[in-house]
C-alpha positions as CSV (number, residue, x, y, z in Angstrom):
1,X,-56.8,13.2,-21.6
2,X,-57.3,12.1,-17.9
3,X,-55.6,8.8,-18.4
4,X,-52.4,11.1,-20.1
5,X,-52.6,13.4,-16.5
6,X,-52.4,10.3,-14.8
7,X,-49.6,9.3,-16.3
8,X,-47.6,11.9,-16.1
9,X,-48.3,12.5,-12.4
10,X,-46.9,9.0,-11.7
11,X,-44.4,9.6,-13.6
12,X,-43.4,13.0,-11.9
13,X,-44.0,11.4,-8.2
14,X,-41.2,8.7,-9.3
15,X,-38.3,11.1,-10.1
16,X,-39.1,12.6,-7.1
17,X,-38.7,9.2,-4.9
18,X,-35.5,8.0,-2.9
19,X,-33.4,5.7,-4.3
20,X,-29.8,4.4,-2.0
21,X,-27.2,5.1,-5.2
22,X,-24.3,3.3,-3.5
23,X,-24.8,0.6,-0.5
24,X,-21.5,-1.5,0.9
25,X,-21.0,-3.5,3.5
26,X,-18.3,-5.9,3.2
27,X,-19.1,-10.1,3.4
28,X,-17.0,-10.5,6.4
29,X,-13.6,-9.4,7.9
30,X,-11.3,-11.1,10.4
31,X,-11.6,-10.5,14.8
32,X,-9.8,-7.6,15.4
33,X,-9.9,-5.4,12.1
34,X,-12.5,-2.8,10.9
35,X,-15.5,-2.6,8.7
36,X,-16.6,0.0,6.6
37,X,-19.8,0.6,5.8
38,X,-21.4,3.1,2.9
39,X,-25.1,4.2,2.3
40,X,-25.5,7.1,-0.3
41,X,-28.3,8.3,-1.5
42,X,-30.3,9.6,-4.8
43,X,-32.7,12.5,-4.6
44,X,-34.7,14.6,-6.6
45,X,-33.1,18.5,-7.0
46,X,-36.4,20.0,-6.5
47,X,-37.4,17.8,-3.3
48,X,-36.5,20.6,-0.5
49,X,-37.3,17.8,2.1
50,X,-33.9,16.5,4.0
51,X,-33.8,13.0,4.2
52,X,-33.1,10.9,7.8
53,X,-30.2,8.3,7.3
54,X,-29.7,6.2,10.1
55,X,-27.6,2.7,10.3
56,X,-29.4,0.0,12.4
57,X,-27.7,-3.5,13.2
58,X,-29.9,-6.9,14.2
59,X,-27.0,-9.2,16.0
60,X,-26.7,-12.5,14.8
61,X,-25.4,-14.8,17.8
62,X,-28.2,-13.4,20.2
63,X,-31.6,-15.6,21.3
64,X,-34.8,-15.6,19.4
65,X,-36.4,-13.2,21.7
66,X,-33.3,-11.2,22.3
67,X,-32.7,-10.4,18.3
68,X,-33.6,-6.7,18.6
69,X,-32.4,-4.0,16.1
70,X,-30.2,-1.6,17.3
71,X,-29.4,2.0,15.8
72,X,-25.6,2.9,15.4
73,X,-25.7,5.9,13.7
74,X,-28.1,8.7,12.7
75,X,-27.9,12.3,10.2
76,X,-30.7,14.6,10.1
77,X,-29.3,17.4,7.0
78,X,-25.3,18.3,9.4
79,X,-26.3,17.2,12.5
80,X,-24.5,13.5,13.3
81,X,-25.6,11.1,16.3
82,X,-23.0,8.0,16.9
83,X,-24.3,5.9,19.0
84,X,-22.2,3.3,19.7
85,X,-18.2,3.6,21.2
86,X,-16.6,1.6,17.9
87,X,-18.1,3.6,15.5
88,X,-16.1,6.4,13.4
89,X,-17.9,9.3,11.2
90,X,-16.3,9.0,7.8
91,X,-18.6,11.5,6.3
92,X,-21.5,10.8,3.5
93,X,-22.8,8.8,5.9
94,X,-20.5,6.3,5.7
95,X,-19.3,4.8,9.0
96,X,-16.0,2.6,9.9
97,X,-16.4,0.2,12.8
98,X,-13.2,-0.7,14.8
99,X,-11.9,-3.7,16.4
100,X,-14.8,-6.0,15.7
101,X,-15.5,-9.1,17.4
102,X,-17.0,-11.8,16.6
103,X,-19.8,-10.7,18.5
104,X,-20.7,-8.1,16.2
105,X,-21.7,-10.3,13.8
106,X,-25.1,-9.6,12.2
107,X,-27.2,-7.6,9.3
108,X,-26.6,-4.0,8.9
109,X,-29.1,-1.8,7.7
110,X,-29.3,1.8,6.1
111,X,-32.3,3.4,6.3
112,X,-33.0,6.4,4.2
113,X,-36.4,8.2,4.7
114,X,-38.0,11.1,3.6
115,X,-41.7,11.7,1.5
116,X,-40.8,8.0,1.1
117,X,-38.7,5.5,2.9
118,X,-35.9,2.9,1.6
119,X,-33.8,0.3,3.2
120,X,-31.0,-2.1,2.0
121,X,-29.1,-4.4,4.3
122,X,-27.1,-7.2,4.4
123,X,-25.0,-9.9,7.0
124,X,-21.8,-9.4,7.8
125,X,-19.5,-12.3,9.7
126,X,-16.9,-11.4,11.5
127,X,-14.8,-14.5,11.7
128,X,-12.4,-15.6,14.5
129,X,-9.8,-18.6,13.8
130,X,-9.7,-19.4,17.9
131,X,-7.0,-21.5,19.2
132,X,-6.2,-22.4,15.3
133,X,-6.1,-25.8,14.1
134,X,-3.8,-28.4,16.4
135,X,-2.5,-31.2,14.4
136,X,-1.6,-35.0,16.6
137,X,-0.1,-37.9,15.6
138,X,0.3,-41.1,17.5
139,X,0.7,-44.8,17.2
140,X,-2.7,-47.1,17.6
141,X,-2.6,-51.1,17.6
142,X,-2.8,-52.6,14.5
143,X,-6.7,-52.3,13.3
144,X,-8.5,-54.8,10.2
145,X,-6.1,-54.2,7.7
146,X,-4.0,-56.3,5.3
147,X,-0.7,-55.4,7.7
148,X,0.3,-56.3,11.1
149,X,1.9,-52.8,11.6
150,X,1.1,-50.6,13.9
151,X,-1.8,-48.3,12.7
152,X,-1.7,-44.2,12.7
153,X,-4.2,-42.2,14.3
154,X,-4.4,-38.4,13.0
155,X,-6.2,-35.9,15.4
156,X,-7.1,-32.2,14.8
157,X,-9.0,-29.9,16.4
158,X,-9.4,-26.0,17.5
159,X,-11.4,-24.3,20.4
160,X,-13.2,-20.9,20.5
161,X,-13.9,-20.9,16.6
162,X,-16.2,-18.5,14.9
163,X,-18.6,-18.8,12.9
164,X,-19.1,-22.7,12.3
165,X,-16.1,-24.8,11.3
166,X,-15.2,-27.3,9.2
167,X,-11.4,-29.3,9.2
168,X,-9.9,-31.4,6.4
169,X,-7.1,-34.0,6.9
170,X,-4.4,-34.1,3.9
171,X,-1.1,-36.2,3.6
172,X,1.1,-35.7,0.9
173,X,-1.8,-32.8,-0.3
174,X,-4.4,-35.8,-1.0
175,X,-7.7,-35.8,1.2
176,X,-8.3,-37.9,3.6
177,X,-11.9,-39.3,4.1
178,X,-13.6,-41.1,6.1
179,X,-13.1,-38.3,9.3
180,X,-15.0,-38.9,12.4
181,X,-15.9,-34.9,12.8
182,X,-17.2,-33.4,16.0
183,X,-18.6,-29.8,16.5
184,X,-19.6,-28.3,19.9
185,X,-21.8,-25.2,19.9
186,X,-19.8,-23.9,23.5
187,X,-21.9,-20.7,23.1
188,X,-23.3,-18.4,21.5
189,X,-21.1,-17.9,18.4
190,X,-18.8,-20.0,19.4
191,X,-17.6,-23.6,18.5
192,X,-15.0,-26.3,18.9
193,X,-14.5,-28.6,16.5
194,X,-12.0,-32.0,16.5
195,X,-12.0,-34.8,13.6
196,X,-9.6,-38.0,13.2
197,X,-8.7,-41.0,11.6
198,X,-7.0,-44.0,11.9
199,X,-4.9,-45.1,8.7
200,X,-2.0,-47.4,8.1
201,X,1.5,-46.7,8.7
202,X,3.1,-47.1,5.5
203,X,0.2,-44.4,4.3
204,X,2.2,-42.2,6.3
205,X,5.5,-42.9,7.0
206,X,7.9,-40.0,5.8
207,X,5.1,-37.7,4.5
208,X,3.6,-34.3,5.1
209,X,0.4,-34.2,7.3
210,X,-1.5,-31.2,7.0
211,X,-5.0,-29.9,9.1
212,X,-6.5,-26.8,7.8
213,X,-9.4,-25.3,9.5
214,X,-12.0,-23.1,7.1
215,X,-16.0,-22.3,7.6
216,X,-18.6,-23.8,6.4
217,X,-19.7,-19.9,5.1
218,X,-18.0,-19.7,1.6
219,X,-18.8,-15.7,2.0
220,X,-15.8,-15.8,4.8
221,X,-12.1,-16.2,3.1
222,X,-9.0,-15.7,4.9
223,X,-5.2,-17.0,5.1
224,X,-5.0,-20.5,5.5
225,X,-5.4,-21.5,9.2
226,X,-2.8,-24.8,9.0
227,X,-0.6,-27.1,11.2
228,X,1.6,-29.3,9.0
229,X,4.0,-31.8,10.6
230,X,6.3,-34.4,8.7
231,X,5.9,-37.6,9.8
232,X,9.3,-39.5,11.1
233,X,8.6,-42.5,12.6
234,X,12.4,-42.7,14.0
235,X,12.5,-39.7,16.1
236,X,14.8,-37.8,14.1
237,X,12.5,-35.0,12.9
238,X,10.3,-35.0,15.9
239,X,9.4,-31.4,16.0
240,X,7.6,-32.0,12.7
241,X,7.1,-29.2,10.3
242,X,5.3,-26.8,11.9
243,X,6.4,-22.9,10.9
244,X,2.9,-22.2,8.4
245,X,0.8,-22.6,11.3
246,X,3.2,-20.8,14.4
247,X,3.2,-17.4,12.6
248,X,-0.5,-17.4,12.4
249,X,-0.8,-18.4,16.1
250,X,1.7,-15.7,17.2
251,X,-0.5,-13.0,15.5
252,X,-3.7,-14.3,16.3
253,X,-3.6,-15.8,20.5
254,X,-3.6,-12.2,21.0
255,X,-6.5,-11.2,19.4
256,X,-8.4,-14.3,20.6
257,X,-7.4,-13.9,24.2
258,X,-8.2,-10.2,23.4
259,X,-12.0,-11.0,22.7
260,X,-12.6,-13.4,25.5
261,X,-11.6,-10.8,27.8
């Protein structure tokens, strides 16, 4: 009989615990756009205890030491507290931040606590393409090869990237290898990144070279960051092939400049 009592108290004490019904926050968004972020919760009908919800964030390109949690956003039953400028009330505590940067780049937490306490939270990236891939191709003297052309040396690289980059070389859409890759950690956040190769000129003569810069993250997708040129070894087409990449710079210089500021 005890042992039943038992039971049924525990039972009775775990329909009346928390539980966070609904919990988004996106995987990452782009430098410049907004986030939103949702936290609902699950009560018991007969609990007459308001719960607190409160959104805290832990920044992700900080030092060590520095890597504090910080609260953005608190309800206690009607009454709101926002406590950060790029933060808008969206009611049911969810919460839209504007304009990110990279900068705020980190985990986001809800925090829902009454009798008992819960927490979910995850990382969000926001990601920032930088000065965007920049595509060069030149002439180098002829290397160990079976020709006595003239070798060609592709170069590629973009500044103020975020988070960590990686580039891929392709000419007529197949893969380059053997790139000599270099990444520079300039700050916090922030990298640059250049990679080249030296291949023969008959490779490619005529053809379409293409640099794409992507992240190492697989959680951040975006529009393909390119520059694509066509090779013409006469002159004649010197200007390459080069519209894929400008739109993207045109839209996003601004938003770069934007965040360095």
């Amino acid at each position: 009989m005890l042992r039943t009592c038992c039971l049924m108290l525990c039972l009775v004490a775990g329909s009346r615990q928390l539980s966070i019904s609904t919990f988004v926050v996106p995987n990452a968004v782009e430098t410049g756009q907004n986030a939103e972020l949702q936290c609902q919760f699950s009560l018991d009908a007969s609990d007459t205890i308001a719960p607190y919800v409160k959104w805290w964030w832990t920044p992700l390109y900080v030092d060590e030491e520095e890597r504090d949690k910080k609260q953005l956003y608190q309800r206690l039953e009607s009454d709101v507290s926002i406590l950060h400028s790029n933060i808008e009330y969206l009611g049911n505590d969810t919460i839209l931040l504007t304009d990110m940067k990279y900068t705020d780049s980190g985990n986001y937490e809800c925090e829902v606590f009454g009798i008992t306490e819960i927490r979910m939270h995850k990382e969000l990236i926001v990601y920032l393409n930088g000065s965007g891939p920049q595509l060069n191709i030149s002439e180098v003297a002829d290397g160990p090869d079976d020709d006595s052309e003239e070798d060609i040396l592709l170069e590629c690289e973009a500044e103020g990237v975020s988070p960590q980059p990686e580039l891929s070389l392709t000419v007529n859409g197949k893969e380059v290898d053997n790139l000599t890759t270099h990444v520079i950690n300039t700050s916090n956040g922030l990298y640059n990144i250049s990679a080249n190769v030296t291949i023969s000129k008959e490779e490619v003569d005529g053809a379409e070279v293409r640099c794409e810069l992507f992240y190492e993250n697989p959680d951040v997708t975006h529009p393909p960051y390119v520059d694509t040129e066509l090779y013409d070894p006469s002159g004649s087409d010197s200007n390459g092939l080069r519209t894929s990449w400008m739109v993207i710079v045109m839209v996003t210089i601004p938003i770069y400049l934007r965040v360095l500021l």
